[in-house]
VMD Tcl script that draws the C-alpha trace (Angstrom):
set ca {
  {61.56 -118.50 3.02}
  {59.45 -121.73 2.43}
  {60.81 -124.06 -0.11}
  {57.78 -125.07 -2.82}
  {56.68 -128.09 -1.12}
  {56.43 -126.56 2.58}
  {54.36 -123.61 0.48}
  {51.77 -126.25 -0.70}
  {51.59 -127.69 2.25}
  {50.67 -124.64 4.08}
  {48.21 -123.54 1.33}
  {46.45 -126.94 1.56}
  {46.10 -126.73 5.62}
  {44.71 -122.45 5.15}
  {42.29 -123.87 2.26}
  {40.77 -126.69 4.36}
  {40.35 -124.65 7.72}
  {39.28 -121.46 6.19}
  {36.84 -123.05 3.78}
  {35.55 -125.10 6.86}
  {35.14 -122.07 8.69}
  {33.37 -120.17 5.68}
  {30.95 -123.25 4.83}
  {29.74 -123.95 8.13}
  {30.14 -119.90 9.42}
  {30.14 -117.22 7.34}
  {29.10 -117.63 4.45}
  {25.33 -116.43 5.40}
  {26.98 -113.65 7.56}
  {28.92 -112.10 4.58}
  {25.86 -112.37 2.02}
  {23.89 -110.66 4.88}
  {26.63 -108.11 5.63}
  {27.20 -106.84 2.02}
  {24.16 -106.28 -0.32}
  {24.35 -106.41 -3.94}
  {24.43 -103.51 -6.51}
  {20.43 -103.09 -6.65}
  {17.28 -105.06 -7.63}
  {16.98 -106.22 -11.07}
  {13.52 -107.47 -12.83}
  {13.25 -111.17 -12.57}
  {10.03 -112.36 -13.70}
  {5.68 -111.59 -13.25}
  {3.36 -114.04 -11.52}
  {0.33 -113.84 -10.16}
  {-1.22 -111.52 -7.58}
  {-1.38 -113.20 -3.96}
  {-3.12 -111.60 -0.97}
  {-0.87 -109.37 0.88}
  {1.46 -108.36 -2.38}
  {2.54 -104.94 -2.38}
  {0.00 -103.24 -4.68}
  {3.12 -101.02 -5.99}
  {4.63 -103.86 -7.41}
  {1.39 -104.91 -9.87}
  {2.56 -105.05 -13.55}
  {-0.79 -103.23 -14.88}
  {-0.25 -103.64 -18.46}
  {0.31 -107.79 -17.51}
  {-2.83 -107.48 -15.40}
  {-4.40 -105.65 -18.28}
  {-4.09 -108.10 -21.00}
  {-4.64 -110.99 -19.04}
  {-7.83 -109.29 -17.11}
  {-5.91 -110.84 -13.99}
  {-3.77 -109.18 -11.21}
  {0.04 -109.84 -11.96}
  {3.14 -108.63 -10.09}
  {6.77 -107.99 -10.80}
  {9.35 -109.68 -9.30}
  {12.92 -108.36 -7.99}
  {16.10 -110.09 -7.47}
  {19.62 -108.78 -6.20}
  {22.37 -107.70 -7.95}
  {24.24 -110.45 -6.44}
  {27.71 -110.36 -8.09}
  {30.18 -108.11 -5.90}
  {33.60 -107.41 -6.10}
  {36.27 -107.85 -3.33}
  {39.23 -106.25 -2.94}
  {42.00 -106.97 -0.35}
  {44.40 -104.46 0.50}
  {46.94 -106.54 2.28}
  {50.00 -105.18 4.29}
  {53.57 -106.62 3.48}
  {55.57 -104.28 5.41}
  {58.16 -106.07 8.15}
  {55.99 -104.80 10.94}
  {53.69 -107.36 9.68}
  {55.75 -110.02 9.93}
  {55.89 -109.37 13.72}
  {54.62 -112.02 16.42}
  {55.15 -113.21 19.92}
  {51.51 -115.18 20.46}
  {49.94 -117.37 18.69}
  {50.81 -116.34 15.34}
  {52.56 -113.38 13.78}
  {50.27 -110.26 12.20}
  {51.35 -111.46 8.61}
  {50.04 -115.54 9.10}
  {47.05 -113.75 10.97}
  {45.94 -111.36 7.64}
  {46.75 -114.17 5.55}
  {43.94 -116.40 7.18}
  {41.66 -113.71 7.17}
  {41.86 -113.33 3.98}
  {41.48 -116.65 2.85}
  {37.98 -116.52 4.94}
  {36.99 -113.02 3.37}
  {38.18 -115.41 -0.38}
  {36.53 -117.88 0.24}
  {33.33 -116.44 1.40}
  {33.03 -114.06 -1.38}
  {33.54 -116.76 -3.98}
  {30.80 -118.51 -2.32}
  {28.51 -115.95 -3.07}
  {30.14 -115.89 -7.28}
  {32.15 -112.77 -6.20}
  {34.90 -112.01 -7.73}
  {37.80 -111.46 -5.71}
  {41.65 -109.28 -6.45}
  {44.30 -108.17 -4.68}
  {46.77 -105.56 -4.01}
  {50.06 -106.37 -1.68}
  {51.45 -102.90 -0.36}
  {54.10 -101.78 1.92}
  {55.25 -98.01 1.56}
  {54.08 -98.16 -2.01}
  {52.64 -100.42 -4.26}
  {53.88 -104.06 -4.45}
  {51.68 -106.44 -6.51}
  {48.31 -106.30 -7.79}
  {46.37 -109.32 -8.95}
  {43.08 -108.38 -10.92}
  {39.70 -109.60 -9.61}
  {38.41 -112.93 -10.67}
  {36.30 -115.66 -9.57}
  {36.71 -119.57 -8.90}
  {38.73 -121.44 -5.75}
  {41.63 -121.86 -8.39}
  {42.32 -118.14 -7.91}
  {41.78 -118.22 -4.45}
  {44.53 -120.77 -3.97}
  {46.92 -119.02 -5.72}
  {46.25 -115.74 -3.98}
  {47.06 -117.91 -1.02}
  {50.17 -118.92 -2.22}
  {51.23 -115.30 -2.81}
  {50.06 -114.67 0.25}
  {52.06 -117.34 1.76}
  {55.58 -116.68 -0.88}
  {55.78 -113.20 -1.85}
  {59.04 -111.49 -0.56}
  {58.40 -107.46 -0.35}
  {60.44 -104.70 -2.16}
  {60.20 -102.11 0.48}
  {59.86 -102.31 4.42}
  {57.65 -99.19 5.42}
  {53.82 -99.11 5.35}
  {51.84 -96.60 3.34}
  {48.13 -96.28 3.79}
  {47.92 -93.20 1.75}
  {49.54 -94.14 -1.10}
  {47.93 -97.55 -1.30}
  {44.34 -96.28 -1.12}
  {45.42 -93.30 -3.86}
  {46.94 -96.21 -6.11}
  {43.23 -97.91 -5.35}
  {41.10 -94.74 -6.09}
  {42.84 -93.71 -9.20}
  {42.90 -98.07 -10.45}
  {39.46 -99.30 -9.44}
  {36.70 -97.79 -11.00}
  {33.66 -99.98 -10.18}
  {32.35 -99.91 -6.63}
  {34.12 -102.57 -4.49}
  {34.15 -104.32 -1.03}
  {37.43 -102.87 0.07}
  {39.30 -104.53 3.03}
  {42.52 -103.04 4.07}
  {44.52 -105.78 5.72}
  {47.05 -103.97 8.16}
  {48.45 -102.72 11.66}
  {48.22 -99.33 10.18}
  {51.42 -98.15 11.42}
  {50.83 -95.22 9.27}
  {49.54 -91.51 9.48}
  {48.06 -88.88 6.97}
  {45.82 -91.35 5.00}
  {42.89 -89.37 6.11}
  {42.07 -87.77 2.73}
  {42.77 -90.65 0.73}
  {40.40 -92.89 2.90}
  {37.76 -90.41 2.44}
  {37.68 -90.50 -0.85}
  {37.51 -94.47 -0.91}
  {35.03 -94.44 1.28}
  {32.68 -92.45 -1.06}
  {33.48 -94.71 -4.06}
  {33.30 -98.06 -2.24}
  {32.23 -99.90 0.84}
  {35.45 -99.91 2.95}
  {36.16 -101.97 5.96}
  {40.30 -101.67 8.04}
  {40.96 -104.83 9.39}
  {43.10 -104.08 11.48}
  {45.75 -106.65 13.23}
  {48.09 -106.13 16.11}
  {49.98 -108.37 18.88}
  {50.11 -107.95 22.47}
  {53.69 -106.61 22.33}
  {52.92 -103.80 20.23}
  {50.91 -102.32 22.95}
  {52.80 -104.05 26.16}
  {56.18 -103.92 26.87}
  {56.77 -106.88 29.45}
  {59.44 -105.83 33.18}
  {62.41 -107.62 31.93}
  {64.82 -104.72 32.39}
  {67.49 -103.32 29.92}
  {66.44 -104.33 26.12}
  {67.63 -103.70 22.85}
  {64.43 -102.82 20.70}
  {64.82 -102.41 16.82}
  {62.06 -100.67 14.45}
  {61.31 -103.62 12.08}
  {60.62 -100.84 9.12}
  {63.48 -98.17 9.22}
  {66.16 -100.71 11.37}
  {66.43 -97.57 13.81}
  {67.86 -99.30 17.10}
  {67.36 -97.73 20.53}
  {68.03 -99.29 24.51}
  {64.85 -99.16 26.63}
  {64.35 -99.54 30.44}
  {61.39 -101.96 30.72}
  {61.66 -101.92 34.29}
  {60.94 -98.51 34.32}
  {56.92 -98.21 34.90}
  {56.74 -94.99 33.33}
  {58.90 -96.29 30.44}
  {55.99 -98.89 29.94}
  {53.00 -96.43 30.46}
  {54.46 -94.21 27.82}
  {54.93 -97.44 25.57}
  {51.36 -98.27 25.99}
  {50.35 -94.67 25.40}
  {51.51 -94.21 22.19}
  {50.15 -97.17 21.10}
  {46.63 -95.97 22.11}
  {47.01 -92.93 20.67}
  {47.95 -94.44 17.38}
  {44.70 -96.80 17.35}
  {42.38 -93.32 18.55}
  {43.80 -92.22 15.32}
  {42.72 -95.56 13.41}
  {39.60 -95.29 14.72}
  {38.53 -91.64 14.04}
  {40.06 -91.55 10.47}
  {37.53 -94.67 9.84}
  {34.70 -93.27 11.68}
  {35.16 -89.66 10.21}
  {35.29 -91.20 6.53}
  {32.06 -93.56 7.15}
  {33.93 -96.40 6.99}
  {34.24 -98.82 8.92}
  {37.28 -100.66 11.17}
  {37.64 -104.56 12.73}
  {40.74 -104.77 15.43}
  {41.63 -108.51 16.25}
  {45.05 -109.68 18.31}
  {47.14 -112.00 17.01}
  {46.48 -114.43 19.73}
  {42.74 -113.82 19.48}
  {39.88 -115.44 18.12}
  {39.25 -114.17 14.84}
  {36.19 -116.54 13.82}
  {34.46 -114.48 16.67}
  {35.58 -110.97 15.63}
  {34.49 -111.33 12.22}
  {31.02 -112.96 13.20}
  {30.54 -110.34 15.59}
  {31.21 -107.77 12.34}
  {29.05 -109.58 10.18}
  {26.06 -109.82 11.99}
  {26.26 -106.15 13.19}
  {25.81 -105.13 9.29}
  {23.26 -107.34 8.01}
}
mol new
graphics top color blue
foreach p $ca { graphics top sphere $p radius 0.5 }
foreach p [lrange $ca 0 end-1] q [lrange $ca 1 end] { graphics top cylinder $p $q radius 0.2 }
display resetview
């Protein structure tokens, strides 16, 4: 655990290169990506050549003897929600970074981007069931202590449970949201439950893994431990067919990911933990707007 002072620290260095990134990146990118909740009236003025004729105010136009149109503006104001995974498979790394430091820098992009745009942002930490829930609001005070919860929070449980976390969601959240689920999704069954989300609210899986959860490297006799139910087993990585299998199951597990998402019309990001994210999410952006 980081003492207070290492916390702050850390929370100051996330705040100034995620709200570099989100200044100079995406801040366009998300207000492209995710529209507002409709077009509200704004104002008339007058008529100008090539106006749509639908949008003439006639009773303006009337009184005044004088074309005059309506004018729309977007519902701007959103709300975010971040689903984030604190099971102790996220807290594995062997790259760059560790899936946990990785989700909390996205994150504080996603944060900091949406309160750019005067969204309101919330919160709800999971692991095989609910952990902590902070309620939307708006302003970079918020944001940095999200961070810091981010950064400090110690989890009750171990396991992860996509299921349960998007029922708790459904059944808590009302209002239609921007929903991104933080997490390596080392979970099954959350079909249902993600379809029903999906409906209700614009969902996006982020979803995070390292090298080593897919590739086991030739070093021979290990030791390997599941990080979620402590289950401890000896594995032959020098056997290729040991590896192959390894790999496999992993790709099985993401084909899974990737249908539930698809099937459910939502939609799913997969970034490495020693890849660029800046790129991943631009890439994810710009395909929506």
């Amino acid at each position: 655990m980081m003492d207070t002072a290492e916390i702050l620290k850390k929370v100051r260095q996330i705040e100034i290169k995620t709200k570099g990134l989100t200044n100079h990146i995406f801040a366009g990118e998300y207000h492209s990506a995710f529209k507002g909740r409709g077009m509200s009236f704004s104002e008339v003025r007058d008529y100008h050549f090539g106006d749509d004729v639908r949008s003439i105010d006639w009773n303006v136009t009337a009184r005044f003897n004088h074309p005059f149109v309506k004018v729309f503006e977007e519902e701007r104001e959103l709300t975010v929600m971040l689903l984030v995974d604190m099971s102790e498979s996220s807290a594995f790394g062997t790259k760059k970074q560790d899936k946990r430091s990785l989700i909390t820098e996205l994150c504080a992009v996603l944060a900091f981007s949406a309160i750019k745009n005067n969204d309101k942002v919330g919160v709800i930490f999971f692991s095989d069931g609910m952990e902590k829930y902070i309620p939307p609001k708006k302003g970079k005070s918020h944001i940095l202590f999200i961070i810091r919860e981010l950064l400090s929070y110690t989890p009750k449980r171990k396991g992860t449970n996509i299921k349960e976390t998007l029922r708790f969601f459904n059944n808590a959240t009302k209002k239609r949201s921007i929903v991104f689920v933080l997490s390596d999704f080392l979970s099954a069954n959350y079909q249902d439950a993600l379809n029903i989300a999906a409906k209700r609210h614009d969902v996006v899986g982020v979803q995070v893994y390292d090298q080593r959860d897919r590739e086991l490297p030739p070093v021979g006799l290990i030791q390997v431990a599941d990080a979620e139910t402590g289950a401890t087993q000896w594995v032959d990585t020098a056997d290729r067919r040991v590896r192959q299998y390894y790999e496999q199951q992993f790709l099985q597990h993401a084909q899974y990911c990737k249908n539930a998402f698809m099937k459910s019309g939502a939609e799913l990001v997969t970034i490495r933990t020693d890849e660029d994210y800046v790129k991943a999410l631009q890439t994810f952006f710009l395909n929506r707007a």
